[in-house]
C-alpha positions, 0 to 999 in steps of 0.5 A, spaced: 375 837 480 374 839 473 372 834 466 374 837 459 369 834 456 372 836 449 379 837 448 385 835 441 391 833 445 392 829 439 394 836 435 400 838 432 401 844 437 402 839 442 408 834 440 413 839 443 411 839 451 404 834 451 407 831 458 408 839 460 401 841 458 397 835 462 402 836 469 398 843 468 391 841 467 393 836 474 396 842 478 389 846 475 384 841 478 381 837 472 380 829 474 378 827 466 379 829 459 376 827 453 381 828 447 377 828 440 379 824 434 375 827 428 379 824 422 385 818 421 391 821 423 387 825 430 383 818 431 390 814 431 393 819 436 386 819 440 387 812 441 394 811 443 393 817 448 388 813 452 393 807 453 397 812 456 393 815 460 388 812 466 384 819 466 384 821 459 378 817 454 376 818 447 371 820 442 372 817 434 369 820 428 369 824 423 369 832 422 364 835 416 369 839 413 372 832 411 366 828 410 367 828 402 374 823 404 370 819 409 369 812 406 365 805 408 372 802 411 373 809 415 366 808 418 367 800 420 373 803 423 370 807 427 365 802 429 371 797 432 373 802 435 367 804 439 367 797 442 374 800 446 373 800 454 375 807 454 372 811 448 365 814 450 362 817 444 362 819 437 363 824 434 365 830 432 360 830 427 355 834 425 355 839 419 360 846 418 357 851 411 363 856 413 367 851 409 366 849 403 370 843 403 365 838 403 358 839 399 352 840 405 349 833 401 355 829 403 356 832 409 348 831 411 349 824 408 356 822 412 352 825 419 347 821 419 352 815 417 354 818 424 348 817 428 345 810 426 352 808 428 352 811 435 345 808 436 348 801 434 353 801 438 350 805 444 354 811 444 352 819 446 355 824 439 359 830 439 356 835 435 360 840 430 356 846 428 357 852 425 352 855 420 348 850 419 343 851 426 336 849 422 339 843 418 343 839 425 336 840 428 332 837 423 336 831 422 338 830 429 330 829 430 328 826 423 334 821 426 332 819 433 338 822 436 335 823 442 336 815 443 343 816 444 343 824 446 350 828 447 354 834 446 352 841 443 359 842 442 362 849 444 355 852 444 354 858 440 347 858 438 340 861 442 337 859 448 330 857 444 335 852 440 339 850 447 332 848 450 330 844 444 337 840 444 335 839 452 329 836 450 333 831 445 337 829 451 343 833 449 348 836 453 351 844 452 357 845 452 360 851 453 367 853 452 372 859 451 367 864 448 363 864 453 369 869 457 369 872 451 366 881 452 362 881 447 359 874 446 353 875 447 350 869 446 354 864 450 353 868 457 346 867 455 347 861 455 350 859 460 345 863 464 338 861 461 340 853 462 340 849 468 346 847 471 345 840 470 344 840 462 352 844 462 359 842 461 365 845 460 370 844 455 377 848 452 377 845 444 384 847 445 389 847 442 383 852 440 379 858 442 383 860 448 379 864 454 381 870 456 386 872 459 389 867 453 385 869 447 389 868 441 393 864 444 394 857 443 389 853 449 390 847 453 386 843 458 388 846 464 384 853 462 378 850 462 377 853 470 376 860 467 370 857 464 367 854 469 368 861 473 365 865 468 359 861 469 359 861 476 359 869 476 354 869 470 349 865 474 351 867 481 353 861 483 359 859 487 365 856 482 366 849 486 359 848 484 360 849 477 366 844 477 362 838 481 356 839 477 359 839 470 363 834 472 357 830 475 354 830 467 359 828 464 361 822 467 353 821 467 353 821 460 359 818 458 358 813 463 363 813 466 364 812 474 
């Protein structure tokens, strides 16, 4: 059985055929899905899903591109929430220099906004990083991050930094590039680490894996993840599948 530990269901490109897409994800095999709200609307969308559906659970918080919008309500909000049975984590959060939406010191303040809630409410976090390596590390250290750990989310980075994150009781979470031909570090990765610090996810509607690069992603794809891993450390696919699912429900505290 598969767990798609980072999933936006709660995305526009979804609206249409939603209950199609989950029937596909069942047929694939996935047992558990976790759909990210990362703003208002995505966050409201999150929740509403998780009361519809026995198997899908949800992650509340607010992405870094948007953090110059984010308000003292919006994080109380996001407190509230986490009290909800069926919400596993914070996140995502974290920081993303690629966009210049919010200024790094805004995005740096509402991340460690992000961590000490967490810590209060005793939740694991998602982190969103793009282009901003040295800077997550850093504060997710100075921060204590390792008291609550988590997810790398749709890991990019290098073995070296994979390995320093482990050590942070964090989780790495590999996704669609990893199938990818010249992703390099990804298979990397996915090779140097231990299966039991692995998870799988899609971020669809985004980074389709091949054969669907480019087009929009969905749950059910998240099996061609898990057999790129398998293939990459020799391993049986099943195998992939029962451990991944096996970490997440540990970290997510879900039975």
């Amino acid at each position: 059985m598969l767990f798609d530990t980072h999933t936006h269901l709660n995305a526009e490109q979804f609206d249409e055929d939603l209950e199609e897409v989950i029937n596909r994800a069942m047929e694939a095999g996935m047992e558990k899905m976790v759909v990210v709200g990362f703003d208002r609307p995505t966050i409201t969308r999150a929740m509403e899903l998780v009361e519809q559906y026995d198997f899908i659970y949800a992650s509340v918080g607010w992405h870094p591109v948007d953090a110059i919008d984010m308000t003292d309500e919006d994080l109380n909000w996001i407190e509230s929430l986490a009290i909800h049975p069926k919400v596993v984590a914070i996140g995502e959060m974290g920081l993303d220099y690629h966009w210049d939406k919010s200024p790094k010191d805004i995005q740096k303040e509402v991340f460690r906004k992000q961590i000490h809630l967490a810590k209060k409410v005793k939740l694991p976090i998602i982190i969103h990083n793009r282009e901003a390596t040295a800077d997550i590390v850093e504060i997710l250290k100075t921060e204590g991050a390792s008291e609550v750990g988590g997810i790398m989310h749709c890991y990019g980075g290098s073995v070296e930094t994979a390995m320093e994150c482990i050590d942070m009781n964090f989780y790495i979470s590999l996704g669609g590039t990893v199938t990818f031909k010249n992703a390099r570090k990804p298979k990397e990765a996915a090779a140097a680490i231990p299966l039991d610090k692995l998870l799988i996810e899609t971020d669809c509607p985004y980074l389709a894996p091949t054969p669907y690069r480019g087009k929009r992603n969905e749950p059910s794809y998240v099996k061609f993840v898990a057999e790129e891993i398998a293939a990459i450390k020799g391993i049986s696919f099943e195998e992939v599948a029962a451990k991944t699912t096996e970490n997440a429900k540990k970290l997510f505290g879900i039975k």
